[in-house]
Structures are given as C-alpha cells and as structure tokens.
N, C-alpha and C positions, 0 to 999 in steps of 0.2 A: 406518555406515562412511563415511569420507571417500574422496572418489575423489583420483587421486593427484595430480591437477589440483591440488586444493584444499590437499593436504600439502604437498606443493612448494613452493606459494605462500606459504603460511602458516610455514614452516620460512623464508623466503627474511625475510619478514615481523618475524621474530619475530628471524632474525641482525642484520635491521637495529636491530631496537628494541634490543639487545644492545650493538650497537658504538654506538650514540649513547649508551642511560642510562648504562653503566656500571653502577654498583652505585644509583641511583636509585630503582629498582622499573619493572615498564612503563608505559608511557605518559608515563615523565619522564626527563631529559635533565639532565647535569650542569651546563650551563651556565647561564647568568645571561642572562635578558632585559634589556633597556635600561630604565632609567630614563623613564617616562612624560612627555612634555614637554605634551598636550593634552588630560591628564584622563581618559587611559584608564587600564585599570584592572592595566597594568603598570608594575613598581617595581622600581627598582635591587637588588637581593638579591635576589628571588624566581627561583626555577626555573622552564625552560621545559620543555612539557608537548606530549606527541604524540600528536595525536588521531589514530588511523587509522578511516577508513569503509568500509566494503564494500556494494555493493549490485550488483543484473543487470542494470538499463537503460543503453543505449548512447547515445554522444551525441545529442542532440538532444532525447533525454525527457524529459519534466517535470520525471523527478525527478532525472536526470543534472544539469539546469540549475539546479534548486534546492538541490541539494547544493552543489554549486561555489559559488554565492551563500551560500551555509552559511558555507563555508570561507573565502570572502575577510572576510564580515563577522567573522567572530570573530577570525584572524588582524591585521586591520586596529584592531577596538577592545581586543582583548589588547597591543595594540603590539610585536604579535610574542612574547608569552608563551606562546601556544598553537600551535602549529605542525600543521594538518589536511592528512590526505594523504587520498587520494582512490582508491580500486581500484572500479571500475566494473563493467560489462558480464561479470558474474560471474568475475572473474579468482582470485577466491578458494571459485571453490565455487558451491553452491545456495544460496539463504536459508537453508533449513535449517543446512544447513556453518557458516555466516557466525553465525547467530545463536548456533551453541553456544559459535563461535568468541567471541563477546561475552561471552558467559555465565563464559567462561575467563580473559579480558583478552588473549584474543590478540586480539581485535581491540577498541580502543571504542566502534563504534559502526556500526548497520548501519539500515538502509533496506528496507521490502520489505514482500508481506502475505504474514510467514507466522506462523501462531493456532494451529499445535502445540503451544507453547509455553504460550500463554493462550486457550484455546479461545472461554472468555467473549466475545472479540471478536467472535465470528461472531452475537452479538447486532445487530449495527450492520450485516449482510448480511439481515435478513431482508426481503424482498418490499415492493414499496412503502413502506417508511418514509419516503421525500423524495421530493417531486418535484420538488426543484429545487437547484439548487447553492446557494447562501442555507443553504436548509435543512440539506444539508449539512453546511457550514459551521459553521452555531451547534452540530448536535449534535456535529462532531467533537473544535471547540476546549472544549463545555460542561464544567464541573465532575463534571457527571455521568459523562463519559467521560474525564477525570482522574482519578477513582476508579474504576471498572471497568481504567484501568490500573494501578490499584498492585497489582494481582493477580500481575505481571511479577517485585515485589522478592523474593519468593520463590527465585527462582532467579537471584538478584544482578543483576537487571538491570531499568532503571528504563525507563520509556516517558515520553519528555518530550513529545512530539506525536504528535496523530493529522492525518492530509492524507488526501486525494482519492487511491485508488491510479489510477484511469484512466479515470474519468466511467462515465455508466449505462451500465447492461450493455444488450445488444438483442439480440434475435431473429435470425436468417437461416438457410436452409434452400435446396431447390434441388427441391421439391416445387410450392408454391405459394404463396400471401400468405396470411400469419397474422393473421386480422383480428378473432378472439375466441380466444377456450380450444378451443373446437372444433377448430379447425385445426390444431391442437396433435398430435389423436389421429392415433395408427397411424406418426407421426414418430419417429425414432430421434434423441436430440439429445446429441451430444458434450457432457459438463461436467469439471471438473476432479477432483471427487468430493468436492464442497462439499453438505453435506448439506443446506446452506437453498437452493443450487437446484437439486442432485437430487430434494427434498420440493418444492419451487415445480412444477418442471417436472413430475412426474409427477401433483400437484394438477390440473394444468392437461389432464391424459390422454396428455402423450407415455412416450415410454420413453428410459430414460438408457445413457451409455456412456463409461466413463471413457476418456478418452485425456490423454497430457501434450502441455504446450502446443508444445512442439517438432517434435510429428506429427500437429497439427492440422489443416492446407492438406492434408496426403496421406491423412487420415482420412476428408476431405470429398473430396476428388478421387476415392479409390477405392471411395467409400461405405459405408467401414464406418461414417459417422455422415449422415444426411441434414443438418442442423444443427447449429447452437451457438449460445451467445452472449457475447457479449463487448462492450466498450465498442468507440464508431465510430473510433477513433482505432490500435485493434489489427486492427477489420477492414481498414482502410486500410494500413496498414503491411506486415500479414502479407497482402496481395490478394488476402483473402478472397472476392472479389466476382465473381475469375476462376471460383471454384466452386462461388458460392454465388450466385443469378438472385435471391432474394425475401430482402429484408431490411424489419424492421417496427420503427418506435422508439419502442419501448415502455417506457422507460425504470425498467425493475422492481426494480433492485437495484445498489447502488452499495460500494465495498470498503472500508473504512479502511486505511490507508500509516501502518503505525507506525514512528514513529523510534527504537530502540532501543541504549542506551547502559550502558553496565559500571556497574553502581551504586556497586561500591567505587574505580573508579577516577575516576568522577562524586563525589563524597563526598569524596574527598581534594584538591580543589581548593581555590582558595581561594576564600570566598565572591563576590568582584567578577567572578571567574569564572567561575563557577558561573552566575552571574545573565547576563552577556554568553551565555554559551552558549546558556540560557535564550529571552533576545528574539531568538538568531539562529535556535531552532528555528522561533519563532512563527514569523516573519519569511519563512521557508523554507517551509513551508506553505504560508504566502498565498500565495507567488510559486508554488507548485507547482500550487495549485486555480487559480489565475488563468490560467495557462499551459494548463493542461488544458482550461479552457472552450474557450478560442483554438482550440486544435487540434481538438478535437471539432466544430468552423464548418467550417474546413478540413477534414478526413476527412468529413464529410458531402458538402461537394462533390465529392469524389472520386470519393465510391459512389452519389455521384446519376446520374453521367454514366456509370455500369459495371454498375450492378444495379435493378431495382424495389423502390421505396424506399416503404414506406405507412405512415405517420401513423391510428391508430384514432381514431375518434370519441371524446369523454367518455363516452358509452354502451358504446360496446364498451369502451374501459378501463378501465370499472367492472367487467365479466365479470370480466378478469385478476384484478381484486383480489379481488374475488369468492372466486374459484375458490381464490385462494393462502392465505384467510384461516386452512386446517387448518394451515398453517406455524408461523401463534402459536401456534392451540390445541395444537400436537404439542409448543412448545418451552416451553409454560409446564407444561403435563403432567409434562415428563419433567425440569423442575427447571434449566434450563437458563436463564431467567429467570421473575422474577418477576412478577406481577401491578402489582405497585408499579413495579417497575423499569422495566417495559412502560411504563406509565402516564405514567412520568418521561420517556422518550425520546418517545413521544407528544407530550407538551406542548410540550416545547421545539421539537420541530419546525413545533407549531402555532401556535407565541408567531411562527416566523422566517418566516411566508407574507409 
C-alpha cells in the first residue's frame, strides 16, 4: 500500500508529466531540443525527454550530491535534450514506493538499497567480503555484478550502477567494548531485518531485534536494543553516541546503492543518449564512494571526541570472521549463491588489495 504522502506526490508527479508530453508517452515532451553546436549528442528534431528521480537522502549525502552531478552532467552533454528533475529526502514515498513507482514509469529513475525486488543483491552484504573501499569498488563496478543486475529486467527495470550505499557498517552498544565475538554474547543488537546480519550477528552469539531506522536513537535510549550497527557517518549524523558509550570499527559488511531506471523508458532513447546517461551513472558513483570515504574521516572524528572508540587487533578480527564464516555456508546451502559465484566475487576482490 502506498501511504498517501507518496499518492499525492506521485499524482502531482504524474499531472506534470501530463501537461508537458502531451500525447508523447512519459518521460517525453513535445518539444524539440536545440540543435548541438559542441558535439553533443543533441540534434535539431529530436524530442526532449524527462528523467524524473526519487530517492530518501537529504541534502548534504553522498548520494543527494552525486545525484545532482547526475543531473547536470547529462543535462549539459544532452544539450538540453534530457531534462532530470530531482525529488529527494523521500518526498515521493519509501524506496520501496519509489521503486515500483519505476517499475510503472511513474517514475524513471530511483536511488536507494532496497533488494525486495532482486534479493540476489544481498550476495554483495555478506560478512567480510572487502576490507577496503578499492575493493569495494572493483566488485561493485565488476562485470560480475553487471550480471547479477540483469536479474532486475524482469520486472522492466534495468540497474545501470552499483555505488557505495554508506561505507562499513560498525559495531556500538552501551554495555561495554566489543573486542572479539565474545563480547557479542547476552547483547540485544538492533538490525534492520537483513538476514546476512541477523545470521552474522547471531554467528557471532548476540541476539537480534528488528527496529526501523526512524526509531533507532529511541530504541537505544530506552533500551529496547543495547546496540546496532551501522556505517560511521549514520552514527554521527543520527548521535548515536549520545546513547551509545562503546563503538568498535570493525568494518564487517558494506551495502550496494543501486541505480535503478524504467527499462522501457531506458530503451526508447536514442542511442547517444542512452550512452551519455551511461558514463553519468559511472561518473556518479565514483563521486558517491569518493564523497563517502571523506565523510566517514569526518564522522569518526566526531565519535572519537563523544564515545570509546576500539580498533581490534588482526587477531581478534580474524575471531569476527571466524565466527561469521556459517553465513557463506548457510547461503550457499540454501541456494542463494553459488559455489562458482562465491568464488568469483572472492577473486576479484582479491585481484583489488
């Protein structure tokens, strides 16, 4: 069910797209783009085109900003053929909302981690796979995870990038310092009800507890959860640190940010298009992981000076992985990936040290 937030909008959304195409179809517009004078890749008769985005982060986020750099790059080398509008800070809804909204062509094009849609994705959450943004990096842009996205066209909608959704995830609690698996036990720890670290977290001997992220600060305040974990740059922002004393960076699990876009309204583009759109997702990305590192430096200084901040040894972060390695075995088990596929995302991570 859509909430009526998200109707409103998307009704509001959808009369605009209405008074500009005309009889067009959506996401196109009857008028005529300018003739190209600097070798871009708009031309006197072709139609201009309207990308609408949605996504929930608020100014300032990585991916707030690397959207907008989305928009002006492809705007600028369309020479104004494609025309991108921008709805933010969930103004159209949940991910959820947003992405069926894509799925339908009410919207083109949305931002966000949400894998109800392609569960497959939550291959690229499991437990220690990177330790480091590099690594990251190569598996998100890899060929490998170009095909684990075309799982998406299914339900008409293509995944042209994967990004960084908000660096590693870490530890905090209000008990004591997490400095092996040990520490873990008899802990109640908030998750989102992500089964790779519901299964990480309870590998490790704590016990879990779903809360959404909007009643996370009051979850930990009035301790229906002793902990959680989340990237440093969420604990900083949401201050988290007011109520939470022991934070550990233990960097065990990192999310993919997929860009998702209408595949038939992707597909009816003209090819020059299509490709500009193309190097503005890449393009978008990088500025998104790169942006994300930054801020991750900044939020750590933040919760250095607010909470006890432990770094484990290589010995003890061999426990963690340790302990989490029933995660593969559960998820190659139950069919969820493969042996092969394991194998493949392995390497390439090993190829980017």
């Amino acid at each position: 069910m859509f909430s009526k937030k998200s109707i409103l909008a998307l009704l509001l959304c959808g009369a605009m797209t209405v008074s500009m195409a005309g009889c067009g179809g959506a996401g196109k517009t009857a008028s005529v783009a300018d003739a190209a004078s600097t070798g871009t890749a708009a031309k006197a008769g072709t139609p201009k085109y309207i990308m609408k985005i949605g996504h929930s982060q608020p100014e300032g986020n990585p991916r707030y900003t690397s959207v907008e750099a989305f928009k002006k790059e492809v705007e600028e080398k369309s020479n104004g053929g494609i025309s991108v509008e921008i709805y933010p800070a969930g103004q159209l809804g949940t991910e959820k909302e947003m992405l069926e909204s894509v799925k339908m062509n009410t919207l083109q094009g949305m931002r966000g981690g949400q894998f109800d849609m392609l569960p497959k994705l939550l291959i690229f959450t499991l437990p220690f796979l990177c330790e480091n943004n590099k690594q990251v990096d190569a598996l998100t842009s890899s060929d490998f995870a170009l095909k684990v996205c075309e799982g998406s066209q299914k339900d008409n909608i293509l995944i042209l990038g994967l990004g960084n959704a908000g660096g590693f995830r870490q530890f905090t609690n209000n008990k004591h310092a997490i400095k092996s698996p040990s520490d873990l036990k008899g802990l109640k720890i908030r998750t989102p009800g992500m089964d790779t670290i519901d299964g990480a977290l309870k590998a490790m001997g704590a016990s879990t507890v779903s809360v959404p992220y909007s009643d996370l600060y009051m979850s930990l305040k009035t301790g229906v959860a002793d902990g959680q974990e989340n990237p440093l740059v969420n604990v900083s922002s949401l201050k988290l640190f007011e109520v939470q004393k022991y934070i550990t960076i233990v960097n065990y699990m990192f999310h993919p940010d997929p860009f998702y876009v209408n595949m038939q309204w992707f597909n009816a583009l003209p090819a020059d298009y299509q490709s500009i759109i193309k190097t503005a997702t890449s393009n978008m990305m990088i500025l998104n992981n790169d942006s994300i590192a930054k801020q991750e430096a900044e939020a750590l200084k933040v919760i250095e000076k607010n909470a006890d901040v432990y770094t484990p040894t290589a010995e003890e972060l061999q426990q963690f992985k340790d302990a989490t390695k029933v995660v593969y075995d559960n998820y190659v088990k139950e069919g969820k990936i493969t042996k092969e596929e394991l194998a493949t995302m392995q390497d390439i991570v090993a190829k980017a040290k």
